[in-house]
C-alpha positions as CSV (number, residue, x, y, z in Angstrom):
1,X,0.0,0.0,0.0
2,X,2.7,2.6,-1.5
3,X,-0.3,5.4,-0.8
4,X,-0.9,4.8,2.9
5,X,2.6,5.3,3.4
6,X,3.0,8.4,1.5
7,X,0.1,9.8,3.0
8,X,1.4,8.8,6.7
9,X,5.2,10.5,5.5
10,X,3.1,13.6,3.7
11,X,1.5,14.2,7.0
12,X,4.2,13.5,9.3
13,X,5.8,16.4,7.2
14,X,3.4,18.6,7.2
15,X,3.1,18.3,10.9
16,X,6.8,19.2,11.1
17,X,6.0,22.1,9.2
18,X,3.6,23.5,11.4
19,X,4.8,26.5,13.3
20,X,6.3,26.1,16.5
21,X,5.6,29.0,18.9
22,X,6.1,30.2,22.5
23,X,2.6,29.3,23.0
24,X,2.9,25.7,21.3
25,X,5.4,25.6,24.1
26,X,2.8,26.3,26.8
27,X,0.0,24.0,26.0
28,X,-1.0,24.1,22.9
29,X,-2.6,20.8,21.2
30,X,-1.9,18.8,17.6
31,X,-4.5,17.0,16.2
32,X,-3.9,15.2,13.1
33,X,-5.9,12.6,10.2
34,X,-4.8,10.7,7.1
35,X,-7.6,10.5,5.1
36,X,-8.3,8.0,2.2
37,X,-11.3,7.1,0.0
38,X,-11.6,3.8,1.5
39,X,-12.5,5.4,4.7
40,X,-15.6,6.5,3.6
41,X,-18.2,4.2,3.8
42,X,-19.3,2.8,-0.1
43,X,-15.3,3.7,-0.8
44,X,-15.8,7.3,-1.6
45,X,-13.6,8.6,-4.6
46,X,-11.7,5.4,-3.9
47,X,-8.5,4.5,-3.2
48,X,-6.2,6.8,-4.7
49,X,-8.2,9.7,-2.7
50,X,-6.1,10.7,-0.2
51,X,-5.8,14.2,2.2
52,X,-4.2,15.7,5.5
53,X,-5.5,17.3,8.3
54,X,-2.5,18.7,10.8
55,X,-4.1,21.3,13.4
56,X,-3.1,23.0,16.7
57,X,-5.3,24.2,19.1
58,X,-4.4,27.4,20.6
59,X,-5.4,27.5,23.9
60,X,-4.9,31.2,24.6
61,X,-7.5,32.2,21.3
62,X,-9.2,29.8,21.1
63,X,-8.9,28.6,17.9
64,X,-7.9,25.5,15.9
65,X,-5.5,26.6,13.2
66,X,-4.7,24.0,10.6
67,X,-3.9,22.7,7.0
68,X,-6.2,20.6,5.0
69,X,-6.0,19.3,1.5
70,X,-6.5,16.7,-0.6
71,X,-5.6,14.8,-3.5
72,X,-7.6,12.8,-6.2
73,X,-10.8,13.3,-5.1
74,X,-12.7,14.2,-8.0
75,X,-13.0,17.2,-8.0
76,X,-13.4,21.1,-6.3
77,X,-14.5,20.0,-2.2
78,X,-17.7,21.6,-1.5
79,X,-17.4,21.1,2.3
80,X,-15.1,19.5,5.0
81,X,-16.0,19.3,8.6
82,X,-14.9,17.7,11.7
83,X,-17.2,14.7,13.0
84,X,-18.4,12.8,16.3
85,X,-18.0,9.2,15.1
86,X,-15.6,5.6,15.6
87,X,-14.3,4.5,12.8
88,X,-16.7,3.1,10.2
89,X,-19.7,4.9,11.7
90,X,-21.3,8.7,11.2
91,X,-21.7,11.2,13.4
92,X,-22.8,14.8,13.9
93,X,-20.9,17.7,12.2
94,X,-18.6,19.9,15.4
95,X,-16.7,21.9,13.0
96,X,-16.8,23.2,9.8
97,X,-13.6,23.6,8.2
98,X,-12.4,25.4,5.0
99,X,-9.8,24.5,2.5
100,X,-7.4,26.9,1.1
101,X,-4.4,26.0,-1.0
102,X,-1.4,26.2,0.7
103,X,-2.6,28.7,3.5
104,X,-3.1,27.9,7.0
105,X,-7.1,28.6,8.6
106,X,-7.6,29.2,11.6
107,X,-11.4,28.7,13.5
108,X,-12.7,29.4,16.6
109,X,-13.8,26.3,18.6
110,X,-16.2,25.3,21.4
111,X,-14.4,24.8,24.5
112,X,-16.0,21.9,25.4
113,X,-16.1,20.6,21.7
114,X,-12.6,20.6,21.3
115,X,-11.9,19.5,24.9
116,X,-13.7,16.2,23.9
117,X,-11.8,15.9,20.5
118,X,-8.6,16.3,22.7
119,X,-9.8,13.5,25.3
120,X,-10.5,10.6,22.5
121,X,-9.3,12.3,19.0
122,X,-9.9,8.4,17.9
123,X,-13.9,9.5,18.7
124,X,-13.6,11.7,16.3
125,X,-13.4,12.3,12.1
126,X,-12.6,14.5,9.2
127,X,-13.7,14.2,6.4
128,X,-13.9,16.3,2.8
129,X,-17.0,16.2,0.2
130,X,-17.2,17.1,-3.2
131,X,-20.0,17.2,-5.6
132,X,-19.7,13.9,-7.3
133,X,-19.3,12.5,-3.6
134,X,-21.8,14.6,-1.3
135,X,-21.3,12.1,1.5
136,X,-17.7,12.3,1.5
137,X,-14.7,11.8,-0.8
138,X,-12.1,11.1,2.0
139,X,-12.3,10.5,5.8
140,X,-9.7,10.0,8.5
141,X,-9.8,9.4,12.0
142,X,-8.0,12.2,14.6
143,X,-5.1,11.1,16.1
144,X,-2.9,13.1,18.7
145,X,1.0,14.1,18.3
């Protein structure tokens, strides 16, 4: 699986890349996801679709700054959100998220929201639509770092 690896390196990467701040040095959280195709329930753009979420959480705003993207997913994404849910079931949207090439976002974030996301990231999903694949192109599961 030459993909899962890449994927798992692109987003260890990416992570790295993330900027490293007096704050991050104070508390701050990383959430992460590799998402693939074959994540999404019915296969989703399949299993060449791949994407990275890398996030912080800065406790002193707030907010959850992060970069997503994606890759082979059939197009333009027309949403991307952060879920409740295990792995292989659905769950209510927490956090809508935007994607912008190349440029970090930052959004603000429910305390408690994000406290839970923090407690059991596995608890929680990402995942990114488009309009060929409305209930989801690719999905990955949080993971802490």
């Amino acid at each position: 699986m030459p993909n899962m690896r890449n994927a798992a390196l692109a987003a260890s990467l990416a992570l790295a890349a993330l900027p490293v701040s007096p704050a991050g040095a104070q508390g701050d959280d990383l959430l992460a996801a590799n998402l693939f195709g074959v994540e999404v329930e019915g296969g989703g753009a399949g299993e060449r679709a791949t994407g990275d979420f890398n996030g912080i959480y800065i406790r002193a705003s707030g907010e959850l700054c992060y970069y997503l993207e994606a890759d082979g997913i059939g197009g333009d994404a027309t949403a991307a959100h952060i879920h409740r849910g295990k792995r292989g079931s659905t769950g209510a949207e927490l956090v809508t998220l935007e994607m912008a090439e190349m440029d970090e976002v930052c959004v603000a974030v429910d305390p408690g929201t994000i406290a839970a996301m923090l407690r059991s990231p596995e608890d929680h999903y990402v995942d990114i639509h488009t309009a060929a694949h409305p209930e989801g192109a690719v999905r990955g599961q949080l993971k802490d770092n």
